[in-house]
Backbone as JSON Lines, residues from 0, in Angstrom:
{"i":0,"aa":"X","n":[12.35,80.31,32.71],"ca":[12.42,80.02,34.15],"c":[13.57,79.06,34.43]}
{"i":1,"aa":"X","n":[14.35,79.25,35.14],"ca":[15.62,78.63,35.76],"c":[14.83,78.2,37.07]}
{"i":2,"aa":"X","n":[14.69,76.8,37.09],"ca":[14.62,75.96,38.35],"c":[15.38,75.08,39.11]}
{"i":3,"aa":"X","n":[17.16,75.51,38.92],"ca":[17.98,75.35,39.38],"c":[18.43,74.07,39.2]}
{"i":4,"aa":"X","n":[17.82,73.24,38.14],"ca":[18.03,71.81,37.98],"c":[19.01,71.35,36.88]}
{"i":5,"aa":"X","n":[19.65,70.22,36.62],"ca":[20.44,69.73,35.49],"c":[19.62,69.56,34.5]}
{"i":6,"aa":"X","n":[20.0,69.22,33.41],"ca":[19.13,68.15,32.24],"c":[19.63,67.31,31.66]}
{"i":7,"aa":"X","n":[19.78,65.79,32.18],"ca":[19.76,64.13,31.46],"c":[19.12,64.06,30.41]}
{"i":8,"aa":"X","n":[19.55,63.32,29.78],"ca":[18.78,62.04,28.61],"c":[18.33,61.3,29.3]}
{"i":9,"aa":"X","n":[17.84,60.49,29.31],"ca":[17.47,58.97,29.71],"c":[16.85,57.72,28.62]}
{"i":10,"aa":"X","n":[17.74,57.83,27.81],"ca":[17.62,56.88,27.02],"c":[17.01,55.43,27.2]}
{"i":11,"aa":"X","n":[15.83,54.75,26.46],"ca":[16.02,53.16,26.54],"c":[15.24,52.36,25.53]}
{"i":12,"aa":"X","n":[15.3,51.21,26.03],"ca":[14.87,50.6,24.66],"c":[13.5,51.24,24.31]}
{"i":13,"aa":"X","n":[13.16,50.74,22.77],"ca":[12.51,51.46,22.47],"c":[10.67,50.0,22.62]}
{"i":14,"aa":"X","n":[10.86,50.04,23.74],"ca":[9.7,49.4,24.31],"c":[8.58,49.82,25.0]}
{"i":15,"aa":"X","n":[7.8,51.11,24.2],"ca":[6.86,51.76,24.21],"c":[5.85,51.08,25.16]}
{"i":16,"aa":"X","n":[5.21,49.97,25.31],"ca":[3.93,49.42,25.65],"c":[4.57,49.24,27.35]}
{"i":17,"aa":"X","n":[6.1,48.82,27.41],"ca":[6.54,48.33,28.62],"c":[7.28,49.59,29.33]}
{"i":18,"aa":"X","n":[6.8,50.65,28.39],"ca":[7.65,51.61,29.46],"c":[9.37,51.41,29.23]}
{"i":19,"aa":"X","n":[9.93,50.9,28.28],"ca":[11.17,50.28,28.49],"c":[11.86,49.45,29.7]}
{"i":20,"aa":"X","n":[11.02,48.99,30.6],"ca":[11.63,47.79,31.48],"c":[11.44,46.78,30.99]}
{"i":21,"aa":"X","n":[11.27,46.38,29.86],"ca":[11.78,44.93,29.21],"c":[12.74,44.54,28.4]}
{"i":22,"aa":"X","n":[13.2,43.44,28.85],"ca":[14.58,43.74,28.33],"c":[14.12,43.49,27.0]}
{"i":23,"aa":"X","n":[15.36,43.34,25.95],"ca":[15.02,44.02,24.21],"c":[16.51,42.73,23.89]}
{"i":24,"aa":"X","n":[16.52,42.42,22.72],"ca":[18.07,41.67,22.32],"c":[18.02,42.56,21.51]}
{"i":25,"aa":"X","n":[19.03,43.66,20.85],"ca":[19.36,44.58,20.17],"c":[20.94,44.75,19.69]}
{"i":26,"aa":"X","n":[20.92,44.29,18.01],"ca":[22.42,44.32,17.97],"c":[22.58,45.79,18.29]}
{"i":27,"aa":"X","n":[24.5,45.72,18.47],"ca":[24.83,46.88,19.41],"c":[24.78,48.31,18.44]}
{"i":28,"aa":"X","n":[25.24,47.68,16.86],"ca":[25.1,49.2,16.08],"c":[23.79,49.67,16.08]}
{"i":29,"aa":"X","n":[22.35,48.75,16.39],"ca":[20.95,49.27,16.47],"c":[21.29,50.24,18.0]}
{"i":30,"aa":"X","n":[21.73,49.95,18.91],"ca":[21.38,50.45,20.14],"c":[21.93,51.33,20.42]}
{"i":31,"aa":"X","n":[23.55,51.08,19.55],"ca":[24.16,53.14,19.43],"c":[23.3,53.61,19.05]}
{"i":32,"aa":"X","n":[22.6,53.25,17.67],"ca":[21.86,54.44,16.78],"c":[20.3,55.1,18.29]}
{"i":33,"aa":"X","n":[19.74,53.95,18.54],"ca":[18.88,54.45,19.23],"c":[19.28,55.25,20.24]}
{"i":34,"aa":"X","n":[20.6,55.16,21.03],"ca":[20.87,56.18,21.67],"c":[21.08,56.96,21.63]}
{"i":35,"aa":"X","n":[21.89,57.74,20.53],"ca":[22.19,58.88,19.72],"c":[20.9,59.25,19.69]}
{"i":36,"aa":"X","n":[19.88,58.62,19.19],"ca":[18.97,59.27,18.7],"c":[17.96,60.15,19.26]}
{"i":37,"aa":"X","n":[17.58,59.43,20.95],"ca":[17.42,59.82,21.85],"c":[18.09,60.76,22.31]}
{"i":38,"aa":"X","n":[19.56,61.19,22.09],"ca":[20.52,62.12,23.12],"c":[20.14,63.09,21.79]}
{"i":39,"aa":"X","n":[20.0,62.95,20.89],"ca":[19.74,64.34,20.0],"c":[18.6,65.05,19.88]}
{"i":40,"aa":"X","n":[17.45,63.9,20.25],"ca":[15.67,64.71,20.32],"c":[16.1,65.48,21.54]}
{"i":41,"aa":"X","n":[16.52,64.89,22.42],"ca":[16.41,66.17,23.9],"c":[17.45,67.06,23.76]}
{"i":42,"aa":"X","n":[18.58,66.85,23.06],"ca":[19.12,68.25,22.45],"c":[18.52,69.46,22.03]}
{"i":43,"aa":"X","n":[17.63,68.52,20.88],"ca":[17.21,69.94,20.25],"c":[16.14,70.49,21.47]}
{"i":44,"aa":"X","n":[15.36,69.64,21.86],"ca":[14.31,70.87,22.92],"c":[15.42,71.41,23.6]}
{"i":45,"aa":"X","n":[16.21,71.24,24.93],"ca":[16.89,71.93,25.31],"c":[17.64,73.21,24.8]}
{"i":46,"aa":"X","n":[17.87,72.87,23.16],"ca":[18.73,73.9,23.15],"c":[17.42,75.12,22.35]}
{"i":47,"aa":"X","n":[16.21,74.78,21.86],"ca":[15.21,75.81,21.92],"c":[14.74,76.45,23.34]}
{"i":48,"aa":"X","n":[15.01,75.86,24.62],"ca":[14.93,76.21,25.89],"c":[16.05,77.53,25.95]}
{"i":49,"aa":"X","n":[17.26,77.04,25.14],"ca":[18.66,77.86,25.72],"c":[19.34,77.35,26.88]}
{"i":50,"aa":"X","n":[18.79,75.79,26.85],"ca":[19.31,75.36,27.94],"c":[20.52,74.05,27.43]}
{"i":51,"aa":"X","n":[20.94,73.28,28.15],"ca":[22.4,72.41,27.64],"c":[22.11,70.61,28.36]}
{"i":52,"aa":"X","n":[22.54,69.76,28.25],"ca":[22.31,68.03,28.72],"c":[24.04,68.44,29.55]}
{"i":53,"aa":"X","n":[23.91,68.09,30.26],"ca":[24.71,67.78,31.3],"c":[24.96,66.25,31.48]}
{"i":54,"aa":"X","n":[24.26,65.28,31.34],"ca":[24.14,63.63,31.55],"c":[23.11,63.23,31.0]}
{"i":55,"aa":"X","n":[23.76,61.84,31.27],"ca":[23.01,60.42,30.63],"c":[23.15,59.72,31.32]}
{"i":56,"aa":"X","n":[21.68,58.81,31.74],"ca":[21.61,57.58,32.37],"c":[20.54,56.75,31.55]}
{"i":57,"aa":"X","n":[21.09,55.42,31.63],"ca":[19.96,54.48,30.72],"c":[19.18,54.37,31.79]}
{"i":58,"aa":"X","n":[18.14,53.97,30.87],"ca":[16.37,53.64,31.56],"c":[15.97,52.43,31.35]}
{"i":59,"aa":"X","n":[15.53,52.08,32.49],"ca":[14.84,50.8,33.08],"c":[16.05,49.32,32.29]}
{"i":60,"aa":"X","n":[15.2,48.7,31.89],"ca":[16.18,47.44,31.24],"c":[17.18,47.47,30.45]}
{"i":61,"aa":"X","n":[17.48,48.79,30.09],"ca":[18.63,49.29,29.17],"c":[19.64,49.19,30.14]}
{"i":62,"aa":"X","n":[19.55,49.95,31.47],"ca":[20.21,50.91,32.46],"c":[20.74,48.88,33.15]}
{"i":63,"aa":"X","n":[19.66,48.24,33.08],"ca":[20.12,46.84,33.92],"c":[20.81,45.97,33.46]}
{"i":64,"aa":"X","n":[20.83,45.8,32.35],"ca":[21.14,45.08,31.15],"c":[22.97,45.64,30.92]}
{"i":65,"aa":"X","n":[22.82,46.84,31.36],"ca":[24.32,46.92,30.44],"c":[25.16,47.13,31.81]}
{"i":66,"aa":"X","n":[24.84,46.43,32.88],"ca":[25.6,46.78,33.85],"c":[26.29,45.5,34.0]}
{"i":67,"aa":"X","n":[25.83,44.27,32.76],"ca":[26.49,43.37,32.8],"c":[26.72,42.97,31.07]}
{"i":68,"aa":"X","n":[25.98,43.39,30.37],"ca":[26.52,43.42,28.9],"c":[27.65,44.24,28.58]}
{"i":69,"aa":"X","n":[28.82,43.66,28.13],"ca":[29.3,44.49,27.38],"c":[29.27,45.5,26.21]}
{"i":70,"aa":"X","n":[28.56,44.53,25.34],"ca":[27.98,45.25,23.77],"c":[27.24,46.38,24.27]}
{"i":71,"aa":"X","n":[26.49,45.84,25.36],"ca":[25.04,46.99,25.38],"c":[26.04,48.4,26.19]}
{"i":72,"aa":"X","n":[26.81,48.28,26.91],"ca":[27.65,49.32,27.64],"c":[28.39,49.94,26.73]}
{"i":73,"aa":"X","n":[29.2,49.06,25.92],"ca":[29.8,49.53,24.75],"c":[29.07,50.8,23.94]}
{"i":74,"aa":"X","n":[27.62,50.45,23.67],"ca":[27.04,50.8,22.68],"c":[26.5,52.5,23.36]}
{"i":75,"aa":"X","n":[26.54,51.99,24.86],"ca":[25.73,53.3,25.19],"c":[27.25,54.18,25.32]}
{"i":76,"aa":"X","n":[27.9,53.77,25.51],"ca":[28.85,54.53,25.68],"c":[29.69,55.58,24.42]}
{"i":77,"aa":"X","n":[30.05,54.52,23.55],"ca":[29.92,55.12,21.73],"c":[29.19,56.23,21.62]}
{"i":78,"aa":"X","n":[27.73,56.5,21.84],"ca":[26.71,56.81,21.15],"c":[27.51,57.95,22.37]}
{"i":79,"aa":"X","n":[27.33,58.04,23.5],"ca":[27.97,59.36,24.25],"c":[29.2,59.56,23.74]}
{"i":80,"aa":"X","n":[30.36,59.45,23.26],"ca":[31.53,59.85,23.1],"c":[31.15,60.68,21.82]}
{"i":81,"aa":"X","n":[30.64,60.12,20.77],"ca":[29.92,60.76,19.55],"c":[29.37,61.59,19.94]}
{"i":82,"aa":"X","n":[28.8,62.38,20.58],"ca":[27.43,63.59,20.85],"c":[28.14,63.95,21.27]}
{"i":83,"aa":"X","n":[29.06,63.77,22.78],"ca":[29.97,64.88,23.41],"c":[30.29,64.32,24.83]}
{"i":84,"aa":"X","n":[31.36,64.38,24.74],"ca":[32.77,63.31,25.6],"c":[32.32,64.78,27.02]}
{"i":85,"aa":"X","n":[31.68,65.6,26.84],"ca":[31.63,66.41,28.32],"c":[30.33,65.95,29.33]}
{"i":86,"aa":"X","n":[29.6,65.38,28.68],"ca":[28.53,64.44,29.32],"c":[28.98,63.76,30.45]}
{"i":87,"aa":"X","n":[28.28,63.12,31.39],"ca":[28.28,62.75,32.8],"c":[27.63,61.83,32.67]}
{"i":88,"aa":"X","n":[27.92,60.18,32.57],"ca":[27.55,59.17,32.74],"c":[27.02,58.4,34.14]}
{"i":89,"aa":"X","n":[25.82,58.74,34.68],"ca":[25.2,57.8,35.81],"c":[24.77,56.76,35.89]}
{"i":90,"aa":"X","n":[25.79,55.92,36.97],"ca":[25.84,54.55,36.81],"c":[25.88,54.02,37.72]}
{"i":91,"aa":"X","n":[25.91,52.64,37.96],"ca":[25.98,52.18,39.87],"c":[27.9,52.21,39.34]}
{"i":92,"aa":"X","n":[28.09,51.94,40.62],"ca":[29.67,51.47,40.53],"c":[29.86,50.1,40.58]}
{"i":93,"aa":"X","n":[31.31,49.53,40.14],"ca":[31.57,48.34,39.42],"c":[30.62,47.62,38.99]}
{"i":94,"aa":"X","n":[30.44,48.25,38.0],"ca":[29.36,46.93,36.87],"c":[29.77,47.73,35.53]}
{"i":95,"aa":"X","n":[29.59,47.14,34.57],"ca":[30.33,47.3,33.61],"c":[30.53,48.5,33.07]}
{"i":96,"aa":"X","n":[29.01,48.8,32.87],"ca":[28.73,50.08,32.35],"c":[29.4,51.39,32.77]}
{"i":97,"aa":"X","n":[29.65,51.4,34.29],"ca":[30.65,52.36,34.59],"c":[32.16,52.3,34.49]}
{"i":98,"aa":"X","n":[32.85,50.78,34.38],"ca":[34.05,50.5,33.79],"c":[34.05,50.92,32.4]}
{"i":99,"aa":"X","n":[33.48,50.45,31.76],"ca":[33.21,50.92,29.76],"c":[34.08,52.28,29.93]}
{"i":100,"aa":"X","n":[32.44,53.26,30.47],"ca":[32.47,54.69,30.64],"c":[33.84,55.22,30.99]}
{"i":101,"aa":"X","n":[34.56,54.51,32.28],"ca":[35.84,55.43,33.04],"c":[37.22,55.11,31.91]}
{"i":102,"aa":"X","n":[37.03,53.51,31.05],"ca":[38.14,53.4,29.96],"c":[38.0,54.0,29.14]}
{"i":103,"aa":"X","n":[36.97,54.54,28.9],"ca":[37.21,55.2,27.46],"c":[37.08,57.21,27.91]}
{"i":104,"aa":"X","n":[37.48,57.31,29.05],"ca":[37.87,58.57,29.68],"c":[36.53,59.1,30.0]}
{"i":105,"aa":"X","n":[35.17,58.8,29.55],"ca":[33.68,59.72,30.12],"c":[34.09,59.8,31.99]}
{"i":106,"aa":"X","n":[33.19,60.88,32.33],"ca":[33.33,60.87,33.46],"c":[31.76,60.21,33.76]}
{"i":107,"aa":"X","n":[31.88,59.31,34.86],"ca":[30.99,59.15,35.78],"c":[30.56,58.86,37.09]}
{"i":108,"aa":"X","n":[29.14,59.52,37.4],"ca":[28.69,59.34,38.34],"c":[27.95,58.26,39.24]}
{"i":109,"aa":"X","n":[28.1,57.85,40.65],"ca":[27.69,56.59,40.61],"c":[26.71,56.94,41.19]}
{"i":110,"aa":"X","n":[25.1,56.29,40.96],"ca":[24.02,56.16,41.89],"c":[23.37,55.35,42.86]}
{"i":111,"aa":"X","n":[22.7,56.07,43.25],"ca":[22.26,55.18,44.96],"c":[20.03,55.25,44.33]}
{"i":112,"aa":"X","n":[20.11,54.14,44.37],"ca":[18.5,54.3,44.14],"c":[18.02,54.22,45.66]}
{"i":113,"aa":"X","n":[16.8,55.54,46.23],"ca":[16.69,55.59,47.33],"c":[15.44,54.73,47.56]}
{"i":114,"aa":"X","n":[14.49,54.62,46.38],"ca":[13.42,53.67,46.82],"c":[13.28,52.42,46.11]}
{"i":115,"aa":"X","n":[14.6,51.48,45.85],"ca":[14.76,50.64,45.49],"c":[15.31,49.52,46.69]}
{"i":116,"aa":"X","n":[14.84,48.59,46.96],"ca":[15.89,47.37,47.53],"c":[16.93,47.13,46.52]}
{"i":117,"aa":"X","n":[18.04,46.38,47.32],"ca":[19.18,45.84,46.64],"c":[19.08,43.97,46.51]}
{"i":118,"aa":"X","n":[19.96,43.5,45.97],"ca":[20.46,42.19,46.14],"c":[21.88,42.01,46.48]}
{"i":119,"aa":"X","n":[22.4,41.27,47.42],"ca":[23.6,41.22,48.09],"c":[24.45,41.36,47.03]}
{"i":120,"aa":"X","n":[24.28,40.98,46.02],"ca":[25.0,41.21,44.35],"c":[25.35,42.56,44.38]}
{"i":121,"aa":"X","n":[24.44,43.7,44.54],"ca":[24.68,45.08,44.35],"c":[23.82,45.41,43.16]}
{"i":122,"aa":"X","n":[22.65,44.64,42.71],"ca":[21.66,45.49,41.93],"c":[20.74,45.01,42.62]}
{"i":123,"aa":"X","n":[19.43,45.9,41.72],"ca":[18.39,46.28,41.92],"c":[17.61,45.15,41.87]}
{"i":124,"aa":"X","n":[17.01,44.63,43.02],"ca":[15.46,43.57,43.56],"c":[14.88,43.9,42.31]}
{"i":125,"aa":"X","n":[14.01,42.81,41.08],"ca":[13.24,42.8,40.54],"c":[12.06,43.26,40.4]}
{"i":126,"aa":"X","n":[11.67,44.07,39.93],"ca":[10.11,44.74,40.31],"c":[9.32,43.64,40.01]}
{"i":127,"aa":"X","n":[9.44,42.64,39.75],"ca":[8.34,41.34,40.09],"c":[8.22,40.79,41.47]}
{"i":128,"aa":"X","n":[9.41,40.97,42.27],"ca":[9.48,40.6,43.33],"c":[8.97,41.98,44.67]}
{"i":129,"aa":"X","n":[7.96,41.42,45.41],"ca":[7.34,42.16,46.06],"c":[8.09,43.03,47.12]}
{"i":130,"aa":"X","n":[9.27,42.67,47.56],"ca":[10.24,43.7,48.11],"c":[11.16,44.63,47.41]}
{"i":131,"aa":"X","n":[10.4,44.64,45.93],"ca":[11.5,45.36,45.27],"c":[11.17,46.58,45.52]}
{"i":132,"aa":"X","n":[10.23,47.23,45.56],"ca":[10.06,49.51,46.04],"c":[10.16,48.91,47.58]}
{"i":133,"aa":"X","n":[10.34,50.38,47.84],"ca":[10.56,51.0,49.44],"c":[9.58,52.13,49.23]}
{"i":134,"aa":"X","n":[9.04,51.67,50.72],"ca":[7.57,52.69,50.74],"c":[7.25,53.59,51.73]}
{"i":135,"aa":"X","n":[8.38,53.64,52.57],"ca":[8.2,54.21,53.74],"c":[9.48,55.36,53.96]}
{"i":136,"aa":"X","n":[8.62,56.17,53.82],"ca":[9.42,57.83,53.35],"c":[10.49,57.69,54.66]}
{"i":137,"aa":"X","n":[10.57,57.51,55.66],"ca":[11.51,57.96,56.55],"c":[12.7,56.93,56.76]}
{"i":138,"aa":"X","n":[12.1,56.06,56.36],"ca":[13.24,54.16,55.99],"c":[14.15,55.25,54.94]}
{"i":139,"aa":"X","n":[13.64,54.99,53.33],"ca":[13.81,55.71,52.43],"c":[15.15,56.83,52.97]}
{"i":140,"aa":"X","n":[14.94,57.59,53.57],"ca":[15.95,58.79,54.09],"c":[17.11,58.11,54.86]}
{"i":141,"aa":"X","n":[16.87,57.24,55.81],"ca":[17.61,56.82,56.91],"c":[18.47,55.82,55.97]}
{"i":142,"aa":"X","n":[17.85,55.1,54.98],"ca":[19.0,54.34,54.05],"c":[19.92,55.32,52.72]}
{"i":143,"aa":"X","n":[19.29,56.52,52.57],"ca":[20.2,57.62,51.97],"c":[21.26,58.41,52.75]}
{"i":144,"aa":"X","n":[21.14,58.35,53.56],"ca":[21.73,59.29,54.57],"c":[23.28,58.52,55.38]}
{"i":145,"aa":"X","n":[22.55,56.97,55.62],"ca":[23.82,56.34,55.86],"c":[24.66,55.7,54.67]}
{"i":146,"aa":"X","n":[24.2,55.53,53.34],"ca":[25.16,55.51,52.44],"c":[25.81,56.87,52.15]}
{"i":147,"aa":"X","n":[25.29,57.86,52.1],"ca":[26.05,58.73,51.9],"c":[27.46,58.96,53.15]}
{"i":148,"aa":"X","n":[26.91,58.48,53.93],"ca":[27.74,58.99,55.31],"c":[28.73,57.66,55.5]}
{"i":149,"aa":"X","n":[28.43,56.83,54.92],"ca":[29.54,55.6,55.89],"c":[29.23,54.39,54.29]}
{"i":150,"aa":"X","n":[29.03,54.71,53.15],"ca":[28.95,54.45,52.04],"c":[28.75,52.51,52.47]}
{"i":151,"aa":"X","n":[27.38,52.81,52.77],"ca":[26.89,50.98,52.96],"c":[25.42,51.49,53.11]}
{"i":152,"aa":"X","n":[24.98,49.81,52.58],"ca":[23.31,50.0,52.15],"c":[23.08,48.2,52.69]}
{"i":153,"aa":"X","n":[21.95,48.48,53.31],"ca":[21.42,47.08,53.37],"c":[21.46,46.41,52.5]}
{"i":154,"aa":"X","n":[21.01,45.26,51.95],"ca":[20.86,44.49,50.96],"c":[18.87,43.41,51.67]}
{"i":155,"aa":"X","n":[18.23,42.97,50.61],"ca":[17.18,42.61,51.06],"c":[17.34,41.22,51.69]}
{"i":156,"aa":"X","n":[18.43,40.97,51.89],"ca":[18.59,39.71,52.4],"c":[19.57,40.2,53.72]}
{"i":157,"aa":"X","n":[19.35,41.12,54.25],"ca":[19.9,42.03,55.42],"c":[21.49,42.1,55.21]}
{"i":158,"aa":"X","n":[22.66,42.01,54.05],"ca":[23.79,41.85,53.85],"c":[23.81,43.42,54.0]}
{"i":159,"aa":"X","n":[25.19,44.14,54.3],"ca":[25.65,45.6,54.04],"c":[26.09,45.57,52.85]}
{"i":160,"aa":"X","n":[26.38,46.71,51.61],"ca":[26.94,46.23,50.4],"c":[27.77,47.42,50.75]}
{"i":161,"aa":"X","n":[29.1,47.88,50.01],"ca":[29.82,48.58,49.91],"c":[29.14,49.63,48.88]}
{"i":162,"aa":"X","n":[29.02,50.64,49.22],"ca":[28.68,51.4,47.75],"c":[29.24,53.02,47.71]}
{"i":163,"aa":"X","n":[29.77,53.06,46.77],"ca":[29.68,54.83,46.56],"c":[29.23,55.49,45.68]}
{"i":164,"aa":"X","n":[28.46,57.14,46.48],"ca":[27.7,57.41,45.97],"c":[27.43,59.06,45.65]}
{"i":165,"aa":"X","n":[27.2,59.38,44.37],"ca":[27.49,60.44,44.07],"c":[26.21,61.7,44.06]}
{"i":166,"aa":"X","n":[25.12,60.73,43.81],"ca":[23.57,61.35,42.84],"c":[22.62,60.12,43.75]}
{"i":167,"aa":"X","n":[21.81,60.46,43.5],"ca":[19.85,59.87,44.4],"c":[19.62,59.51,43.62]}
{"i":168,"aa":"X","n":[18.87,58.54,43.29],"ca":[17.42,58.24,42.43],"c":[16.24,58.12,43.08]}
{"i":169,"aa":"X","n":[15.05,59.17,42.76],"ca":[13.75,58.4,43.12],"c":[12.7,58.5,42.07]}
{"i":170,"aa":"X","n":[12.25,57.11,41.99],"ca":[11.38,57.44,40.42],"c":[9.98,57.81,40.65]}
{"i":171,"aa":"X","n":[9.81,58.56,39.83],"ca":[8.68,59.91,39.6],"c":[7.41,59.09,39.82]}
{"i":172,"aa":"X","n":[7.11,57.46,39.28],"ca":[6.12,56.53,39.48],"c":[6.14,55.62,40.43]}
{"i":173,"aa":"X","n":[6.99,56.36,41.59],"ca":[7.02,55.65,42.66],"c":[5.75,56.23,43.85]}
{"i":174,"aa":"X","n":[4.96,55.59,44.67],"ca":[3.65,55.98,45.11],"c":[4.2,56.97,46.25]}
{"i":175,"aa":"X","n":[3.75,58.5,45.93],"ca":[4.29,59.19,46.78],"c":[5.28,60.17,46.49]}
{"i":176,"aa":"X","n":[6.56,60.31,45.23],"ca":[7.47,60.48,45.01],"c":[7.46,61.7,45.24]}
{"i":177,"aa":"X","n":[6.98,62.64,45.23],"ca":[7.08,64.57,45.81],"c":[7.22,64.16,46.84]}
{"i":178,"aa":"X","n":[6.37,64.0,47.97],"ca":[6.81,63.52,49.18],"c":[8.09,62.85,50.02]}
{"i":179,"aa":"X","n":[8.28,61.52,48.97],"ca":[9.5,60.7,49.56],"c":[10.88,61.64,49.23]}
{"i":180,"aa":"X","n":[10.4,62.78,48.01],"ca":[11.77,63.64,47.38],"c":[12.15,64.76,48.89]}
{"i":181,"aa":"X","n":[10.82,65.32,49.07],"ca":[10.61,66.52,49.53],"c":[11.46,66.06,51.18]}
{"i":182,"aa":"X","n":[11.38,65.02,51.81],"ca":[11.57,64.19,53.26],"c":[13.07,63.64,53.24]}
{"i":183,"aa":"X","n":[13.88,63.18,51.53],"ca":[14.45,63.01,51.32],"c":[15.85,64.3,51.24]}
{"i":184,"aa":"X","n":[15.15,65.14,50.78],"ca":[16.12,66.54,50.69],"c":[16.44,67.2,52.26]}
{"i":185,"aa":"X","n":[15.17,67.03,52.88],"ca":[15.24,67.74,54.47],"c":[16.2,66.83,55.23]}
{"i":186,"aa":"X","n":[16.17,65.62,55.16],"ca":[16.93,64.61,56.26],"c":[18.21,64.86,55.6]}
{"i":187,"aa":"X","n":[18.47,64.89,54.19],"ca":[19.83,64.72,54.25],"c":[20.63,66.41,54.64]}
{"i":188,"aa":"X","n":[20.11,67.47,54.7],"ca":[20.08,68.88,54.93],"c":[20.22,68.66,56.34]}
{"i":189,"aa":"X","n":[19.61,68.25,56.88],"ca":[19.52,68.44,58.78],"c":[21.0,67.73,58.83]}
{"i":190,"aa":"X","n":[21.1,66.23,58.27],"ca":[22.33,66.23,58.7],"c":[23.68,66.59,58.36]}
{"i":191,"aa":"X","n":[23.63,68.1,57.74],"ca":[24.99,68.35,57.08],"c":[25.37,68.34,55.75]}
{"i":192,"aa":"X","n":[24.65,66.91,54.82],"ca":[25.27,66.68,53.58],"c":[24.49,67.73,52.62]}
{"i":193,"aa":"X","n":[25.57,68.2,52.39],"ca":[25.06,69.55,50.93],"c":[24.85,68.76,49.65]}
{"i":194,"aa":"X","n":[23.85,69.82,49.04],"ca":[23.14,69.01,47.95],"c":[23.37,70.05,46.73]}
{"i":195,"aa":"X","n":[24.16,69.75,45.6],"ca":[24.56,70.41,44.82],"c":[24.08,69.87,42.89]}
{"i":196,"aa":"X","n":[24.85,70.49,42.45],"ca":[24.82,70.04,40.9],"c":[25.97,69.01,40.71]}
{"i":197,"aa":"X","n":[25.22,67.55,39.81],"ca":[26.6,66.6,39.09],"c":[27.31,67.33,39.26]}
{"i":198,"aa":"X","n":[27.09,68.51,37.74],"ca":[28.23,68.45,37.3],"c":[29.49,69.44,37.91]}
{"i":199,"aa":"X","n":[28.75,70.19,39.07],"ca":[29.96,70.73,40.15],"c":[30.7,69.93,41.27]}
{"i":200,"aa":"X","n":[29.98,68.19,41.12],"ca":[30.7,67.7,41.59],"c":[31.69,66.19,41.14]}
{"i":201,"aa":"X","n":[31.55,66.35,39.84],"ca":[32.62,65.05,39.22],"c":[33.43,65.8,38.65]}
């Protein structure tokens, strides 16, 4: 069955109990290896599917962590050039991890998390902190719709941030997420913006 979708890795630490949102201190040759290692288990299912990985995005404290580590950006980045330099790296823009990625020639994509708050910084509100999800499916759309369109996003301290944006995020354990996806695809459709594949568009 072809359901018209890509297939990512999503690599991260290997912090089983926390889901990988905690952060990990991991020298960097441990955190290539774990990434590789990860980009090769979903190889092989995919390629018993007959299907192919198109991208990689780190997960949870991996994905936060290396947007200001070097080593850790370094490391995820290595571990992609090794497996295959045609991969699609999703990343926010300017933070490290997507600088790493664009010097060492990967292509990447930048993301917009749709049910995340920001910090005037340009990352992601702490999920300890009680304004960090967005819960209200039609907010949710109306803040996707104008970054896509005029590439600015509130910030939780009401700042605009500059952002550009290539790919959505909404996470699957977010309360609601078929819904906020399903409200999310229609608003941005009504107004024009076509919704395609990465990798037909980096």
């Amino acid at each position: 069955m072809n359901a018209g979708v890509s297939i990512g890795a999503h690599p991260g630490f290997p912090d089983l109990i926390g889901f990988g949102r905690r952060n990990m201190e991991i020298l960097k040759d441990e955190l290539e290896n774990y990434v590789l290692y990860q980009l090769g288990a979903l190889y092989a299912v995919a390629k018993a599917e007959k299907k192919q990985l198109t991208h990689v995005k780190a997960h949870g404290a991996l994905y936060n962590t290396a947007c200001s580590r070097v080593d850790y950006a370094e490391a995820i980045v290595k571990a992609m050039k090794s497996f295959s330099r045609d991969l699609i790296l999703i990343a926010p823009q300017n933070f490290k991890i997507a600088e790493v990625a664009q010097a060492e020639g990967l292509k990447v994509g930048f993301e917009f998390f749709a049910d995340r708050n920001y910090t005037s910084q340009g990352t992601l509100v702490p999920r300890t902190h009680e304004n960090a999800l967005l819960k209200d499916i039609n907010q949710i759309a109306r803040r996707a719709v104008k970054v896509i369109k005029e590439g600015k996003v509130e910030s939780v301290d009401g700042k605009e941030i500059q952002m550009n944006v290539h790919t959505i995020c909404v996470h699957g354990d977010t309360p609601h997420a078929v819904e906020i996806a399903r409200n999310l695809r229609k608003s941005l459709e009504n107004e024009g913006i076509a919704i395609t594949k990465l990798c037909e568009l980096i």
